[in-house]
One Martini backbone bead per residue (centre of mass of N, CA, C, O) as a GRO file, in nm:
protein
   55
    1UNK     BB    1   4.492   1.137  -6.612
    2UNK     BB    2   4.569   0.854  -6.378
    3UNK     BB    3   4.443   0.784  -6.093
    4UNK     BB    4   4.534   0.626  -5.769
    5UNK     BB    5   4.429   0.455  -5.502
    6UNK     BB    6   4.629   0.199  -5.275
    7UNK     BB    7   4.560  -0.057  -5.037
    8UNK     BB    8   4.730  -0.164  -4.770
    9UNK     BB    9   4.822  -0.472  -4.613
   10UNK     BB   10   4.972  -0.626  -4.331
   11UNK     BB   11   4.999  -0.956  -4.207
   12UNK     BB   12   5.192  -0.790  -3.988
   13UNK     BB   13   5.251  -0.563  -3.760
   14UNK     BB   14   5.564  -0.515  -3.797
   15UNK     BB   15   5.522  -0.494  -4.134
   16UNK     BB   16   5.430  -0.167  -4.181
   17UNK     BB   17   5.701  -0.054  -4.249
   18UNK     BB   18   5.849  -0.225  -4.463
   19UNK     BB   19   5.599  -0.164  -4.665
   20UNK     BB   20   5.596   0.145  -4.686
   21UNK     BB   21   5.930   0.150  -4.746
   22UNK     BB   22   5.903   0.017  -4.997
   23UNK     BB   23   5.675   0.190  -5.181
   24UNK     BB   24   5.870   0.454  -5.134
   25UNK     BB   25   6.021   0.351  -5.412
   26UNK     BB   26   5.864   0.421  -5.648
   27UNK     BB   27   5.932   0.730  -5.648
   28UNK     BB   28   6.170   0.698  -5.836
   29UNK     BB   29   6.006   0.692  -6.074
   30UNK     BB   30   6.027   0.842  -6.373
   31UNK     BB   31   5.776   1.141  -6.388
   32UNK     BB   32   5.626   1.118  -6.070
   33UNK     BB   33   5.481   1.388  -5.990
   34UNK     BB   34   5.269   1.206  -5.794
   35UNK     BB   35   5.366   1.090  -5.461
   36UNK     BB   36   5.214   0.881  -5.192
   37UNK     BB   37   5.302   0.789  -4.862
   38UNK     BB   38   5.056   0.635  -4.571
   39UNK     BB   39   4.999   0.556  -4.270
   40UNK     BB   40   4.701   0.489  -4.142
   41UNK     BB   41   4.482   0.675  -3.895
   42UNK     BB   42   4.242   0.501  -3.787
   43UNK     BB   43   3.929   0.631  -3.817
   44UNK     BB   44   3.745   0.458  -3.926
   45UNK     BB   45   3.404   0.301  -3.859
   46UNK     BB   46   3.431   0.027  -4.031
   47UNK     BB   47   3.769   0.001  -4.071
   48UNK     BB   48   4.098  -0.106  -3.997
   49UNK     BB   49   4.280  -0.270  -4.215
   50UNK     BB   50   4.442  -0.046  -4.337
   51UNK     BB   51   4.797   0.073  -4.343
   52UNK     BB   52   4.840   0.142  -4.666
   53UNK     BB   53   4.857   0.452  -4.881
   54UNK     BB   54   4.859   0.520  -5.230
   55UNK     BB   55   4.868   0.801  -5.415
   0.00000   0.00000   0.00000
């Protein structure tokens, strides 16, 4: 099994949930096991660029 966790930032604050809720359509792909879709907690030390977290 090959497993991969995907990060998205998006261009604007405000179009963060509509790529959140685009991506959670992936989810509907047929066989797809496991799939998690979350927005980023922001508590990175180093960087808070990342918005959306695909896993």
């Amino acid at each position: 099994m090959i497993r991969h966790i995907v990060f998205f930032s998006a261009r604007r604050k405000e179009d963060v949930e509509a790529v959140r809720s685009g991506l959670q359509e992936l989810g509907k792909i047929p066989h797809s096991k496991l799939f998690e879709v979350t927005l980023n907690t922001k508590v990175d030390q180093f960087s808070n660029a990342i918005d959306v977290v695909v896993y």
